[in-house]
N, C-alpha and C positions, 0 to 999 in steps of 0.2 A: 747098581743104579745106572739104567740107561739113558737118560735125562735128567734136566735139575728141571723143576719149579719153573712157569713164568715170572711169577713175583719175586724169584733169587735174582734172574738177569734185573727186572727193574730197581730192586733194592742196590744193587750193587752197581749199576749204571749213575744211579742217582748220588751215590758215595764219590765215583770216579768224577760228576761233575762238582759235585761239593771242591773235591780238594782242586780240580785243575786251574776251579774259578776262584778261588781262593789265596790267600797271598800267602801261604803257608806251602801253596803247591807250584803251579806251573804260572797263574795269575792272569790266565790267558782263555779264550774258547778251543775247546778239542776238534782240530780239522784236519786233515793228511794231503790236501790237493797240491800245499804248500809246497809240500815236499820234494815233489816230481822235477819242478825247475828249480830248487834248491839244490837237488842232488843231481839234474843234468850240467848246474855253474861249478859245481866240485868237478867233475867227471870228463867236462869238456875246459877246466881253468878256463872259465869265462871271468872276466872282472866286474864288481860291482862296480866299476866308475867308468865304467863305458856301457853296461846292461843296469838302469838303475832300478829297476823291478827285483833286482837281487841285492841292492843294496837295502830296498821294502826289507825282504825276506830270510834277511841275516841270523836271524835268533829266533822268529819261529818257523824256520823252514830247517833247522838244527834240531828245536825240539822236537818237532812234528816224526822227527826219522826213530828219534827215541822210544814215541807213544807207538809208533806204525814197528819197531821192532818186540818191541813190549808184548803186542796184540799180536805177533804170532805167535812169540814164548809160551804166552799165557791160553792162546788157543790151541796149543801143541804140550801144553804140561796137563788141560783141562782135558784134551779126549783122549790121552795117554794113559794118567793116575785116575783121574776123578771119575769119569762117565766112560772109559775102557771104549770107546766108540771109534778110535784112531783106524782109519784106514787110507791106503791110497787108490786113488783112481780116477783115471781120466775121463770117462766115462759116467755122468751120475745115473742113477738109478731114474729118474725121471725126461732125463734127456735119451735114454735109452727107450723108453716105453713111448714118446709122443714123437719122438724126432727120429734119430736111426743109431745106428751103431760105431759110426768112424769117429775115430779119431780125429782125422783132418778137420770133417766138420765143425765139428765142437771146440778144434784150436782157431781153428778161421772164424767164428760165432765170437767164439770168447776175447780174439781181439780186436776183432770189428767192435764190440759192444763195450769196452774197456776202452778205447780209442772214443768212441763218441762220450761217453762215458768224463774222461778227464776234458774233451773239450767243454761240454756243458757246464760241468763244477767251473774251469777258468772263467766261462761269460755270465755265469750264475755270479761271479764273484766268493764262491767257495764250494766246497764238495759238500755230498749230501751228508754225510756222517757231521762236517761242521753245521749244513744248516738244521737235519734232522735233532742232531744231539746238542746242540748247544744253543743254535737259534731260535729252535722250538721250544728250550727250553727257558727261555728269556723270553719267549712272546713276540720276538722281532714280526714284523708283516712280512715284512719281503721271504723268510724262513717259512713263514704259514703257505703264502703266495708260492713257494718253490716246492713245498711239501706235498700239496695239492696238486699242484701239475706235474709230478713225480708220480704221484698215485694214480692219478685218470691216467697216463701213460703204461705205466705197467698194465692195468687193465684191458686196454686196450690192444698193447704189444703181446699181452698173454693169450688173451681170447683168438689174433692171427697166427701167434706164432706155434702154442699149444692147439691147433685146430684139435678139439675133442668128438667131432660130430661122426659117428658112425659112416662108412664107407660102403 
C-alpha cells in the first residue's frame, strides 16, 4: 500500500479533534505556533514574571511540544511500517522539476517561507494547523477569514512561484 484513503486522513483527523476538545483528552484546540516561544523561554531561561506572554503560554506551549513530537513519531512509524513510502531528501521531486536543483536554494526558500510563516501564525493570533484544524472546525469567523486568505495566497504564490508557462 502506497497511500491510505483520503477519507482514512479525515476520519482520523476528526477522532484526534474529538478527543483533544474533549475533557477526556487535552480539553484544549490543537495548535503548535505556541510552542515556538514556549520552547525559546525553556532554551534561553527566560522568566514568566518578567516575559508575561510565557506566563499565557505555560501549559499549552508544554502540551503543544507533546502533540508536535507525537506528529513526527507518528509521521515517521506511518511511512516506515504502514505506506513503506519513508525516504530522505533535500531535494523534492517537484521543487526539482519547476525550480532547480541546489540545495542552497531550497534551504534559503524553506527558511525564508518558515520565517514568514511563524510571523503570520503570531499576528493571525495562531498557526494554521490551529486555525485550519480546530478553528475551522468550530466555525470561528476569524478561522474562516484566515483560511481564505491562506488559500487565494498559495494560489497566487503558486502560479509566480511554479511559473509553468513554456519557455
Amino acid at each position: 500500500m502506497s497511500r491510505l484513503p483520503w477519507w482514512t486522513g479525515g476520519i482520523l483527523m476528526s477522532g484526534l479533534l474529538l478527543l483533544t476538545f474533549s475533557v477526556f483528552g487535552a480539553d484544549r484546540p490543537i495548535g503548535a505556533s505556541t510552542y515556538i516561544p514556549y520552547f525559546a523561554g525553556l532554551v534561553f531561561d527566560l522568566s514568566p514574571e518578567k516575559y508575561s506572554y510565557l506566563k499565557e503560554i505555560q501549559n499549552p506551549g508544554a502540551w503543544e511540544g507533546v502533540m508536535l513530537l507525537g506528529a513526527l513519531f507518528g509521521g515517521f512509524v506511518t511511512s516506515v511500517f504502514i505506506t513503506k513510502s519513508f525516504r530522505i531528501s533535500l531535494i523534492p521531486t517537484g521543487w526539482k522539476k519547476y525550480k532547480n536543483n541546489s540545495v542552497l536554494s531550497r534551504l534559503l526558500w524553506s527558511f525564508v517561507s518558515g520565517f514568514f510563516m511563524i510571523i503570520g501564525a503570531r499576528l493571525a493570533g495562531g498557526c494554521t494547523s490551529g486555525h485550519f484544524m480546530s478553528g475551522m472546525s468550530q466555525m470561528a469567523i476569524s478561522s474562516m477569514i484566515f483560511g481564505t486568505v491562506v488559500m487565494i495566497a498559495l494560489v497566487i504564490t503558486g502560479k509566480f512561484f511554479y511559473n509553468t508557462k513554456e519557455k
